[in-house]
N, C-alpha and C positions, 0 to 999 in steps of 0.2 A: 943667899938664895934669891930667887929669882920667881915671881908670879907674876905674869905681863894681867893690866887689870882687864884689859877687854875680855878674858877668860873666865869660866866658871869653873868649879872647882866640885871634887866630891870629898868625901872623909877617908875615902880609901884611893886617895891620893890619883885619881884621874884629873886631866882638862879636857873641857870642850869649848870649842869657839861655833859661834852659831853665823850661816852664812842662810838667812832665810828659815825654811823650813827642815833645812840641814843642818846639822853637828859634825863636827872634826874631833877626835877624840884622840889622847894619846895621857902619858904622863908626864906628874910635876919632875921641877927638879928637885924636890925633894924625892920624891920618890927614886927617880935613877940614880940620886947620888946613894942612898940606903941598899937599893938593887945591888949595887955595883955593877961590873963589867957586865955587858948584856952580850952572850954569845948565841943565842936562838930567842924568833917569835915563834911563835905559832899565832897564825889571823884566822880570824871569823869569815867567815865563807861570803861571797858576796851574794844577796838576797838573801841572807838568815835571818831571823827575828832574833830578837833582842826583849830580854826584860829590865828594868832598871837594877839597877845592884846587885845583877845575876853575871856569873863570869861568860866571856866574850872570848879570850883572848889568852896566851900566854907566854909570859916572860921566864926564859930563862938566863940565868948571869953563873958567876962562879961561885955564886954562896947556894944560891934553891932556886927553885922556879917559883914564878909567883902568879898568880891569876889576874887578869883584867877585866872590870868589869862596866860594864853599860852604863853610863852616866842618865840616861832618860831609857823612854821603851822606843820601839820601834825597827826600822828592816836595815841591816847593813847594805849602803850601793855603790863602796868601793873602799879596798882597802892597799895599803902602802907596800906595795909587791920589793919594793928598794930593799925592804927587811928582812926578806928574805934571804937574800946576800949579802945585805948590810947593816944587820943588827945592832953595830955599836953606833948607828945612828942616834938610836937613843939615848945615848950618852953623850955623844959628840952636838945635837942640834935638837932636845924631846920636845919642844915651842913648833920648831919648822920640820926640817928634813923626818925627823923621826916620830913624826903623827902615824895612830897606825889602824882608822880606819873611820870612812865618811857614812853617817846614817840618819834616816830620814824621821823625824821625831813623828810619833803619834798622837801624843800629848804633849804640847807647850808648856803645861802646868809643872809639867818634870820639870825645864828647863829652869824655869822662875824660881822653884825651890833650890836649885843648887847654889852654892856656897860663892858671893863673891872674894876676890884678890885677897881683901881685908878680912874677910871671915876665916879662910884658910889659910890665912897668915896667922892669926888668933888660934884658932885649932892647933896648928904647928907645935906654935908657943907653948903651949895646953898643954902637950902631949898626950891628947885627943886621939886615936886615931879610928 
């Protein structure tokens, strides 16, 4: 599997890459490989609030749907419209093409506590989740 380190990480298998006072949020490949085949998102509305660990988002594949949820708190201001129609992005590219929505942190402190490459590699391991 695969955890690029510039990423943070949450226990409930989110990433976010921080570009400023923004986050890019999507899942691991742990995660979509457990998901399996991803046939529907559903995205957070652009300008929604966000809580941390509160769901955002949802995944569905051919086993369940699954919830996605806010890596930090803050206002979604753009999400991955691609998945809409092409949901198995997230299977095919969850690092790049299948990020699935940009928001704007209100507390940094969120960000600093989430989990590096190396801590959710551990977690993994654990069987933590």
């Amino acid at each position: 599997m695969n955890f690029p380190k510039e990423l943070r990480y949450t226990k409930s298998h989110e990433w976010a890459r921080r570009e400023g006072n923004k986050i890019v949020v999507g899942i691991s490949d742990y995660a979509q490989r457990e998901i399996s085949d991803v046939v529907f998102v559903e995205l957070p509305k652009r300008d929604q609030s966000a809580q941390q660990a509160k769901p955002v988002a949802v995944v569905e594949s051919v086993k369940a749907a699954f919830d996605i949820y806010a890596p930090v708190s803050g206002k979604v201001v753009k999400i991955n419209t691609q998945l809409e129609s092409d949901p198995a992005l997230v299977n095919q590219d969850c690092y790049g093409r299948g990020w699935f929505y940009e928001m704007e942190m209100s507390d940094t402190r969120e960000w600093e506590a989430l989990m590096t490459a190396e801590q959710y590699e551990q977690t993994i391991k654990q069987g933590i989740n």
